[in-house]
LOKOLTOR-662142 format. One record per residue (C-alpha): x, y, z. Coordinates in nm, 2 decimals. Layout:
SEPA      X      Y      Z
SEPA      X      Y      Z
...
END
This chain:
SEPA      X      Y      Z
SEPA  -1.80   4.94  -4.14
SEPA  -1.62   4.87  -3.80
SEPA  -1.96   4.72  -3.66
SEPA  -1.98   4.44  -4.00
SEPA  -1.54   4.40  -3.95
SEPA  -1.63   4.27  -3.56
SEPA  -1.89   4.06  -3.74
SEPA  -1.68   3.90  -3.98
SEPA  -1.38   3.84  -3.78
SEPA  -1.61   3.73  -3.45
SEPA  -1.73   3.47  -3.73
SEPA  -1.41   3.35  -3.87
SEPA  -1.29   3.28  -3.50
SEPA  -1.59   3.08  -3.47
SEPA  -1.52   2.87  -3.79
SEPA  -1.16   2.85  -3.71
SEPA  -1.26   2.71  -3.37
SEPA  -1.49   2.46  -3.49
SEPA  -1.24   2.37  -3.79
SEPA  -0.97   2.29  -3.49
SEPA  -1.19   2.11  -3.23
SEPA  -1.26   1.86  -3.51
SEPA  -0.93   1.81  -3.65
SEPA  -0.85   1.72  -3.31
SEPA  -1.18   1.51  -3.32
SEPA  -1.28   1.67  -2.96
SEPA  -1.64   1.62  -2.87
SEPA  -1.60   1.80  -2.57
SEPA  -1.35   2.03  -2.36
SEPA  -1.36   2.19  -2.01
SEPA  -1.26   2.17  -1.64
SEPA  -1.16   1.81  -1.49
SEPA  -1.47   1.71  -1.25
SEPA  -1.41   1.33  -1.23
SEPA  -1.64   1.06  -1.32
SEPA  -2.04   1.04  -1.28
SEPA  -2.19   0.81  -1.03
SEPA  -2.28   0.45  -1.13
SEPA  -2.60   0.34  -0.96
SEPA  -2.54   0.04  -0.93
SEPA  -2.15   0.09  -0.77
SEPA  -2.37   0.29  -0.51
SEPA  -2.61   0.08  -0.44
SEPA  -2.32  -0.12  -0.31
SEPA  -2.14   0.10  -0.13
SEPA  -2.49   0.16   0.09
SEPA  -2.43  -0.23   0.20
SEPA  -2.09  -0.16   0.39
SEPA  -2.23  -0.21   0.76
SEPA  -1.99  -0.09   1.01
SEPA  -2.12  -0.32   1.29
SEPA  -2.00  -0.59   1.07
SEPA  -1.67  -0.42   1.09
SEPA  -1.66  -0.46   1.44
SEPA  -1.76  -0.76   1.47
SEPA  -1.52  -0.84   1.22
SEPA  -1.24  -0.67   1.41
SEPA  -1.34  -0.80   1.76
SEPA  -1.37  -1.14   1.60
SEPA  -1.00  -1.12   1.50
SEPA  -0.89  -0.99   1.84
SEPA  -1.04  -1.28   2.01
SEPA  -0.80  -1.50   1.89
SEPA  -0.56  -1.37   2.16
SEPA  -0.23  -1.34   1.96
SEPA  -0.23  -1.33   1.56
SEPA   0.18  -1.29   1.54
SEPA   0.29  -1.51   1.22
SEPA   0.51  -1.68   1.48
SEPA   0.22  -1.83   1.68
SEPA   0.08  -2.13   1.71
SEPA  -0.09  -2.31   1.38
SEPA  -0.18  -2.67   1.53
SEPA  -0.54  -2.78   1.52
SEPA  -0.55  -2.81   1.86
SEPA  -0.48  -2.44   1.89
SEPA  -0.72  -2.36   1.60
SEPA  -1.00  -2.54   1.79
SEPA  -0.96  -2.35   2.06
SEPA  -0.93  -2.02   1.88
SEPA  -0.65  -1.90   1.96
SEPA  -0.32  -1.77   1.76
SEPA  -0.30  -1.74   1.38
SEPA  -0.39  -2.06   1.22
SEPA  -0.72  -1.97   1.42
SEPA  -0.76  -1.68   1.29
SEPA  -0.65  -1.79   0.91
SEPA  -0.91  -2.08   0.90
SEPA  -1.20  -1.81   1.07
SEPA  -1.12  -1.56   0.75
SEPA  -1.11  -1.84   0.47
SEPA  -1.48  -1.96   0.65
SEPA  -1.56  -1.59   0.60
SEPA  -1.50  -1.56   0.22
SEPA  -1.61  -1.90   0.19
SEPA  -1.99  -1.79   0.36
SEPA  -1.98  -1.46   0.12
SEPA  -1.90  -1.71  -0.17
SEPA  -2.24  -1.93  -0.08
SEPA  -2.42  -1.62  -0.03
SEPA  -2.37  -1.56  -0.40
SEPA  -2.42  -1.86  -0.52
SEPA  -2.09  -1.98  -0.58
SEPA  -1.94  -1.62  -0.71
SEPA  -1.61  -1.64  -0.50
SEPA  -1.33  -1.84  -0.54
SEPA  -1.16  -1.90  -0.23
SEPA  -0.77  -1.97  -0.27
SEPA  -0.48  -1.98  -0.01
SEPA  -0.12  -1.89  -0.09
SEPA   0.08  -2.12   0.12
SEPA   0.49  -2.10   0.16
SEPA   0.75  -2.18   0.41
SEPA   0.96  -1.90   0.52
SEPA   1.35  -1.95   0.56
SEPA   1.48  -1.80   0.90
SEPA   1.53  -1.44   0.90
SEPA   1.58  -1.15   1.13
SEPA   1.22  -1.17   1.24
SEPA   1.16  -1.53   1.16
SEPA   1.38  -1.76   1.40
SEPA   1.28  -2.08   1.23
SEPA   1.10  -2.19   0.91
SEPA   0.78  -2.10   0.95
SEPA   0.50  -2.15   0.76
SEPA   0.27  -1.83   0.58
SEPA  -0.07  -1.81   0.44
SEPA  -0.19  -1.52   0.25
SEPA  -0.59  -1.61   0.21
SEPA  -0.79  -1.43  -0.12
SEPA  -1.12  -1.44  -0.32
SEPA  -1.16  -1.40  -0.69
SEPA  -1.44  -1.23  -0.76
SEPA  -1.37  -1.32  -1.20
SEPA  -1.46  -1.10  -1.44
SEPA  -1.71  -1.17  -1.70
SEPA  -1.59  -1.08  -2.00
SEPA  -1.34  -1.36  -2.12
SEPA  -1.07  -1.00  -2.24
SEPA  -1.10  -0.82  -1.94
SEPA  -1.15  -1.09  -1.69
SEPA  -0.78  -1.11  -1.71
SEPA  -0.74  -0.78  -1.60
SEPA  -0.72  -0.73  -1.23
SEPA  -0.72  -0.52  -0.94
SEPA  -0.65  -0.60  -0.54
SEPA  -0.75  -0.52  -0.23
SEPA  -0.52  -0.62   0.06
SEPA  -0.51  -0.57   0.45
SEPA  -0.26  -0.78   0.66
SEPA  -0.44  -1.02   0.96
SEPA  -0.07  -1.06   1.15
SEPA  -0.08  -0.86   1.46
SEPA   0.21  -0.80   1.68
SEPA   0.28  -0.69   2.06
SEPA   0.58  -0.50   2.15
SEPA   0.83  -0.77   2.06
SEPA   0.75  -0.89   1.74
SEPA   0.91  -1.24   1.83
SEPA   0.69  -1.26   2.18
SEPA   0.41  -1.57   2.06
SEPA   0.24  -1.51   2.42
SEPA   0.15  -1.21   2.55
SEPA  -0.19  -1.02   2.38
SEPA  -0.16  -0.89   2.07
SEPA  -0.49  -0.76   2.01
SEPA  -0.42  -0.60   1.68
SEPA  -0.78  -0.42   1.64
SEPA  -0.63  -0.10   1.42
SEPA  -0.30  -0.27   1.29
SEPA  -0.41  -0.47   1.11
SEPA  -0.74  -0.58   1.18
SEPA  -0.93  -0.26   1.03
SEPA  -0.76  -0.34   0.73
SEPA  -0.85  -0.68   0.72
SEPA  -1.19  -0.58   0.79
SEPA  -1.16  -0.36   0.49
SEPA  -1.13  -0.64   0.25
SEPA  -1.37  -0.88   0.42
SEPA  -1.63  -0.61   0.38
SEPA  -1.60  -0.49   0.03
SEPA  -1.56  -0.87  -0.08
SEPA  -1.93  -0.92   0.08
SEPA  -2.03  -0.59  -0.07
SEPA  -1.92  -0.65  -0.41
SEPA  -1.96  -0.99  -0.45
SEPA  -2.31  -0.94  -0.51
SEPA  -2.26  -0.76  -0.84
SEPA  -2.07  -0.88  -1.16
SEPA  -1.77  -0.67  -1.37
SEPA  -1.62  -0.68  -1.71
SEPA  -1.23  -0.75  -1.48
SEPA  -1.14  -0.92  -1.18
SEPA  -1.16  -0.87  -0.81
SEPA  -0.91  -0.99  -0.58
SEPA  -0.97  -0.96  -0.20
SEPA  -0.65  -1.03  -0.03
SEPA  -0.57  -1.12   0.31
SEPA  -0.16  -1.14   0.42
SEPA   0.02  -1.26   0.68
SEPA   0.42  -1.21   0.76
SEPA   0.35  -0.82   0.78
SEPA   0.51  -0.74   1.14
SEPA   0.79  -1.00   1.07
SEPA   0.91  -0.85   0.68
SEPA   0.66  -0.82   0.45
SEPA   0.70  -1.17   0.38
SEPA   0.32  -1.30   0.28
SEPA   0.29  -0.99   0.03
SEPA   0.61  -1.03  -0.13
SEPA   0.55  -1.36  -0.17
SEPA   0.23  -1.26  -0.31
SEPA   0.34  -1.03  -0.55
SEPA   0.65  -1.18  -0.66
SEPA   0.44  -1.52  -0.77
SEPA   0.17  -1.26  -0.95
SEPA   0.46  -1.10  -1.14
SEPA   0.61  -1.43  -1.17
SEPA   0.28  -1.58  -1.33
SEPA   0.22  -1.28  -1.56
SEPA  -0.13  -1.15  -1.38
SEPA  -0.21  -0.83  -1.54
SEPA  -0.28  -0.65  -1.20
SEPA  -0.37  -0.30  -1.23
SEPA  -0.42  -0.15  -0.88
SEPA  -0.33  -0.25  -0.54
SEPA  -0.52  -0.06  -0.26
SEPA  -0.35  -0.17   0.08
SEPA  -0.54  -0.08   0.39
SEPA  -0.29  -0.04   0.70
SEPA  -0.43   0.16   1.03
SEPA  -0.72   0.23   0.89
SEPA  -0.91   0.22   1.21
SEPA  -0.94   0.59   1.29
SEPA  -0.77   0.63   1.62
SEPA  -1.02   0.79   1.90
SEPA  -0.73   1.02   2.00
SEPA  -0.83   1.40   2.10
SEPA  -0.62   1.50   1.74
SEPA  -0.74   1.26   1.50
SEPA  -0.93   1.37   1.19
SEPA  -1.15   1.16   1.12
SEPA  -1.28   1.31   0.79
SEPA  -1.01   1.20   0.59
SEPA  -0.79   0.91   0.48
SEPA  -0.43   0.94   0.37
SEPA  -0.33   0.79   0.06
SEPA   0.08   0.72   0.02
SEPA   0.21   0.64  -0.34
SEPA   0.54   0.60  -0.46
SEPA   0.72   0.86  -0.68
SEPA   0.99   0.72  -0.84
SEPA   0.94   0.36  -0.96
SEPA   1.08   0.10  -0.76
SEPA   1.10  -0.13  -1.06
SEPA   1.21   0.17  -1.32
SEPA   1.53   0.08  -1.48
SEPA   1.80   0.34  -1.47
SEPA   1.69   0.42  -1.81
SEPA   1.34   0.51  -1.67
SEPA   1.45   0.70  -1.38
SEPA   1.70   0.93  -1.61
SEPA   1.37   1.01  -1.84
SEPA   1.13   1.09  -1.59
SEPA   1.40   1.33  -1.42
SEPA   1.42   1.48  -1.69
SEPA   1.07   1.51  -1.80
SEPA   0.98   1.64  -1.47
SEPA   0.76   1.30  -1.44
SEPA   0.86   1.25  -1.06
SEPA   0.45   1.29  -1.01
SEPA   0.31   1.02  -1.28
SEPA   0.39   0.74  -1.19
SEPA   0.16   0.44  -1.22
SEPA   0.10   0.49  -0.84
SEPA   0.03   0.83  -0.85
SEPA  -0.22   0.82  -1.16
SEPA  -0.37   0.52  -0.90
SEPA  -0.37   0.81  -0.57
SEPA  -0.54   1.03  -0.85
SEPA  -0.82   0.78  -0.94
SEPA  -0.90   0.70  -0.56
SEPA  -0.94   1.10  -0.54
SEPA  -1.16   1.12  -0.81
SEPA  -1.39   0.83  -0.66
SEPA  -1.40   1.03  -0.36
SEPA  -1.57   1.27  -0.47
SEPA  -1.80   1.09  -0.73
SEPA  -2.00   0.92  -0.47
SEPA  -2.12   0.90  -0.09
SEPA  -1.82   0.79   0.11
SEPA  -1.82   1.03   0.39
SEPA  -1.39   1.05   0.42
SEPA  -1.20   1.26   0.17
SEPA  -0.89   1.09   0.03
SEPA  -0.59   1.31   0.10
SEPA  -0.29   1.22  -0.14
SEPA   0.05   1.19   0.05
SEPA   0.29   1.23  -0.26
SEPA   0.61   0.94  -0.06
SEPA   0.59   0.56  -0.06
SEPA   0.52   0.59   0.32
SEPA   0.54   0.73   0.68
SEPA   0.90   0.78   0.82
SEPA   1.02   0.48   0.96
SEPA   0.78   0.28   0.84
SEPA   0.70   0.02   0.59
SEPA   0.34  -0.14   0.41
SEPA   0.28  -0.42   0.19
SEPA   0.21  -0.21  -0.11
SEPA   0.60  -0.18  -0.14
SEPA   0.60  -0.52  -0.23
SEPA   0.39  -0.49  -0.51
SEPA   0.54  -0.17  -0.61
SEPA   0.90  -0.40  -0.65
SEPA   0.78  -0.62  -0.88
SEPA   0.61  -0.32  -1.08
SEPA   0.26  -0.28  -1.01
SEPA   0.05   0.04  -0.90
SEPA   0.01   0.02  -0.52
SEPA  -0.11   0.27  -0.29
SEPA  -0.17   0.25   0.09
SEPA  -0.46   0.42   0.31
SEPA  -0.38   0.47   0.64
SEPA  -0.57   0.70   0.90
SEPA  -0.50   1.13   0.95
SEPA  -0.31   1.08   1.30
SEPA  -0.18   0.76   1.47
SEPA  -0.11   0.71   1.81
SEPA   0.22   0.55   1.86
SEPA   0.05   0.42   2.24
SEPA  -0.18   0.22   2.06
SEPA   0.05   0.02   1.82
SEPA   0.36  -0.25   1.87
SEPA   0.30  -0.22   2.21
SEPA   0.17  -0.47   2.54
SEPA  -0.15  -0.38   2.67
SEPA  -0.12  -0.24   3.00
SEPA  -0.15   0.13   3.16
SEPA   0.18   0.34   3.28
SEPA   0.17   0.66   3.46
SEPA  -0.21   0.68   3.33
SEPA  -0.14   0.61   3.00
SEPA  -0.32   0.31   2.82
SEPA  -0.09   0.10   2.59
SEPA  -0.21  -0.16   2.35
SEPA  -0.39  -0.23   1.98
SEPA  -0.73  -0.23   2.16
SEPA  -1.09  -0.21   1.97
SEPA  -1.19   0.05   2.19
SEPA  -0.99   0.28   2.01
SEPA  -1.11   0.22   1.68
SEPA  -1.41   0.41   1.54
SEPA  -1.57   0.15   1.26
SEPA  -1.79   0.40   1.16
SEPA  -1.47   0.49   1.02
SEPA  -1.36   0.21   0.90
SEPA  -1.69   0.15   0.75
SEPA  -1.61   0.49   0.54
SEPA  -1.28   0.37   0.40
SEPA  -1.42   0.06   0.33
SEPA  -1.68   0.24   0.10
SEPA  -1.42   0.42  -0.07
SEPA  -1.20   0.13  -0.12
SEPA  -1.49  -0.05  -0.27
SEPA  -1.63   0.25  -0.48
SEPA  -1.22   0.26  -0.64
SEPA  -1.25  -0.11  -0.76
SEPA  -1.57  -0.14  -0.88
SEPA  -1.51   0.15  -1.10
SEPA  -1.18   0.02  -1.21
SEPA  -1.33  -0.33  -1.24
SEPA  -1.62  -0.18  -1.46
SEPA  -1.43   0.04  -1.66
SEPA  -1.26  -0.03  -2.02
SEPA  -0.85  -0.15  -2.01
SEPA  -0.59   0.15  -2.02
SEPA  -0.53   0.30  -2.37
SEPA  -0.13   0.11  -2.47
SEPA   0.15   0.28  -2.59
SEPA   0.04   0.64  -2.56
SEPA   0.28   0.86  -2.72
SEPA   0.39   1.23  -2.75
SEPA   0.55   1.41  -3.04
SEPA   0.85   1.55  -2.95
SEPA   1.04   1.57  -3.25
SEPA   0.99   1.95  -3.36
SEPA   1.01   2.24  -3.17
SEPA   0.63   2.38  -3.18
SEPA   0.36   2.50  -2.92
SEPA   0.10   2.25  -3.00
SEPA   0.09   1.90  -2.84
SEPA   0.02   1.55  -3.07
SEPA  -0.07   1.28  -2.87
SEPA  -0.11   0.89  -3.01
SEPA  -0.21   0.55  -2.84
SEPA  -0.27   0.24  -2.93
SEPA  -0.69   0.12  -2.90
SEPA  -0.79   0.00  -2.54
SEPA  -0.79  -0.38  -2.58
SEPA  -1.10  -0.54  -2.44
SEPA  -1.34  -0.38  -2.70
SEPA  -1.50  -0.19  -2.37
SEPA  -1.36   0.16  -2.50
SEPA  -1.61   0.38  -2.67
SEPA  -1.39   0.73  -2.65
SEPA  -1.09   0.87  -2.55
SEPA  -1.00   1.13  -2.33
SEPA  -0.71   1.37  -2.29
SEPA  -0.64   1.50  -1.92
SEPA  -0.36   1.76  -1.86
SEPA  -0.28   1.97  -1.56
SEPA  -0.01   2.24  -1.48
SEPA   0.30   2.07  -1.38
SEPA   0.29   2.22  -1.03
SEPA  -0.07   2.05  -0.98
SEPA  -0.12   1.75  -0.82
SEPA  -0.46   1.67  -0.94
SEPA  -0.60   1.71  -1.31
SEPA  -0.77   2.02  -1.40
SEPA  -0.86   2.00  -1.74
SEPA  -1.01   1.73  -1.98
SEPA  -1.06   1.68  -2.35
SEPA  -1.31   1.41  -2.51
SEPA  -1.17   1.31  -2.86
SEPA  -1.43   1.05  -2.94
SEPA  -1.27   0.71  -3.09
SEPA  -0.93   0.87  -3.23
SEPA  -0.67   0.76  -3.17
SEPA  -0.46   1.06  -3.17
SEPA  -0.49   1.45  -3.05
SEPA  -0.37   1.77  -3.13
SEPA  -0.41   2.03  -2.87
SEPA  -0.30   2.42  -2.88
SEPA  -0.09   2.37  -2.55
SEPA   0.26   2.32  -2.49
SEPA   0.38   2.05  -2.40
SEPA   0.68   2.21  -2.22
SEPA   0.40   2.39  -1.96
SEPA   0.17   2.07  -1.89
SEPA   0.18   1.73  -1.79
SEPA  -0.08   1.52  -2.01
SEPA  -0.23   1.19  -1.96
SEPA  -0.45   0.99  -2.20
SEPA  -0.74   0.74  -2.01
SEPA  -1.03   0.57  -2.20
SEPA  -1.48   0.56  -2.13
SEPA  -1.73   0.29  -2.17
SEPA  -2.04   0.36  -2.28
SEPA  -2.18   0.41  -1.92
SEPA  -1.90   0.65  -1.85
SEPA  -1.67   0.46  -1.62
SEPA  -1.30   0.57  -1.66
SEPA  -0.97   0.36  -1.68
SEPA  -0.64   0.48  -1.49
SEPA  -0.51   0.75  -1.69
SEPA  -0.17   0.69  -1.89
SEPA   0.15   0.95  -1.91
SEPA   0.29   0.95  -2.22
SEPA   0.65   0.88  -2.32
SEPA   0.77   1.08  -2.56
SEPA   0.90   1.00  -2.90
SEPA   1.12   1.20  -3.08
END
């Protein structure tokens, strides 16, 4: 009798179990592992050549001085020397990717005058050079994500137009960084749009990315991520590890209104921000394919002291997030080349590893063709909040696009930084799970049919 009681209640479980998954509509629930492979997407990533990196990088030294200040006449561009030289040599170089693939590329420059500033003694004019690589799907070609690295260098004074300023980790690694995932990926075509950025006005203000991102916001672009690449080059100090990559993001909002700010204190949402779901992602990619540097999440908008031109785009209310290297060396950045007491000062190439720099690259173009393949975010995801009860109810809007073939629900203790756990629910568009909402944070994020993920979305919650 006790044996067939075991039975029957082993089998009830079971039924209640199976009764519950599909009320939920749940086709399938475990640990969080991240996204599968693409073949394609790596396939790509096996084209990032690190001895075009360097020669990328000393190509961009040669120029002498790249401070936004410098010279800009052609007679200093045909001699290759100061910025203008070195603006014209990276528009040739998205302009030769661009014939390469038969047209693929647009090549744009974002031109302004700068008024004079602390950094900026006169007017003085600012290019910020980009490719679009356009989606093709008319819906999603409007989506868009970025890549960004700034080609202004700088010497100890930032105002000093004369002396060397090699800039061969700050910035031209970054630079580098877009150059070589636009040549990468421009050979293959995505459902959204790839930008490949190239600022100037860095050292003197952020001036070419706020410019940037001010006219994006201004113009309505529906830009989804922002990967900036800053001192990415992988310092050859004795210290520096060169296994990993840091990856800053912003906590708080810059663009939250106080309204925002006072719910996500109190929500405990200090972690979810757009930015931080973006740090996620990139961590995620990391370990879906090949990359050979592990993405190491820095939960603050930035080093101490310092500033990047993802904080420009994080203003006007985009996701941004910046990679820089494990350890810098202070000797080998706003400084003169020379040697004191033994010690070698200067931005030189022969302190960058592009091996390195080849491996960031490959992340930061493994992130964007995933994002530029995958579906548009779920809109308006919701949570119930309007009874006191242990379960969770989830709701969301359909992923506009008509790339979303399912659903799935991520969650993770609130003390975690990454997900842990995930829940498919097919093509609802709501969920009921038997957590509580008060222990967890949850997140909703949509699939294709080839399995590519979008950004996952926090909910808000309404009452």
């Amino acid at each position: 009798m006790i044996h067939m009681l075991k039975r029957g209640l082993l089998i009830a479980l079971t039924i209640w179990a199976a009764v519950s998954a599909q009320a939920q509509g749940s086709a399938s629930t475990g640990k969080h592992d991240g996204a599968p492979a693409d073949g394609r997407i790596a396939a790509a990533l096996g084209q990032v050549s690190a001895e075009r990196i360097q020669a990328d990088i000393e190509k961009l030294v040669s120029f002498h001085t790249r401070v936004t200040l410098s010279a800009q006449d052609q007679a200093s561009i045909a001699m290759g020397r100061g910025i203008g030289a070195a603006r014209e040599w990276i528009k040739s170089e998205f302009e030769r990717y661009s014939r390469e693939c038969g047209g693929c590329l647009e090549v744009r420059a974002d031109s302004f005058t700068e008024a004079p500033g602390e950094r900026i003694p006169k007017p003085t004019e600012i290019t910020n050079l980009y490719a679009v690589l356009k989606g093709t799907d008319p819906e999603n070609a409007k989506r868009m994500v970025l890549v960004t690295g700034h080609y202004d260098s700088r010497n100890s004074d930032t105002l000093d137009i004369e002396k060397a300023a090699p800039g061969a980790n700050d910035d031209a690694s970054g630079t580098a960084v877009s150059l070589e995932c636009a040549r990468a990926l421009s050979k293959l075509k995505f459902p959204a749009t790839i930008i490949f950025l190239t600022v100037a006005g860095e050292e003197q203000g952020l001036n070419g990315s706020h410019h940037f991102a001010k006219s994006a916001k201004d113009q309505g672009w529906n830009v989804e991520a922002v990967l900036n690449n800053d001192i990415v080059g992988g310092d050859k100090s004795a210290e520096q590890d060169r296994t990993v990559v840091r990856v800053f993001s912003e906590g708080l909002p810059a663009a939250a209104s106080e309204r925002d700010i006072r719910r996500i204190r109190g929500l405990g949402g200090e972690n979810d921000s757009a930015s931080r779901q973006l740090a996620r992602y990139v961590t995620e990619v990391g370990r879906s394919y090949e990359i050979g540097v592990k993405p190491v999440m820095i939960f603050r908008l930035d080093r101490y002291l310092r500033g990047g031109d993802h904080s420009s785009f994080n203003q006007q209310g985009f996701a941004a997030v910046r990679f820089t290297e494990w350890r810098e060396d202070f000797h080998h950045q706003h400084q003169d080349v020379r040697t004191e007491n033994g010690v070698e000062y200067g931005d030189l190439p022969k302190f960058v590893d592009f091996e390195y720099v080849g491996r960031v690259a490959r992340l930061n173009a493994a992130t964007l063709a995933s994002l530029a393949s995958a579906p548009a975010p779920p809109a308006n995801v919701r949570l119930q909040t309007k009874d006191l009860e242990h379960d969770s109810s989830l709701t969301w809007e359909a992923s506009p696009g008509g790339l979303a073939t399912e659903y799935e629900v991520v969650w993770r203790a609130t003390t975690s930084p990454e997900w842990e756990h995930v829940q498919n629910v097919g093509q609802a568009a709501r969920a009921t799970l038997k957590i509580s909402k008060d222990n967890v944070i949850f997140a909703v994020r949509t699939i294709d049919k080839d399995g590519h993920r979008s950004l996952p979305v926090a909910p808000v919650p309404e009452p």
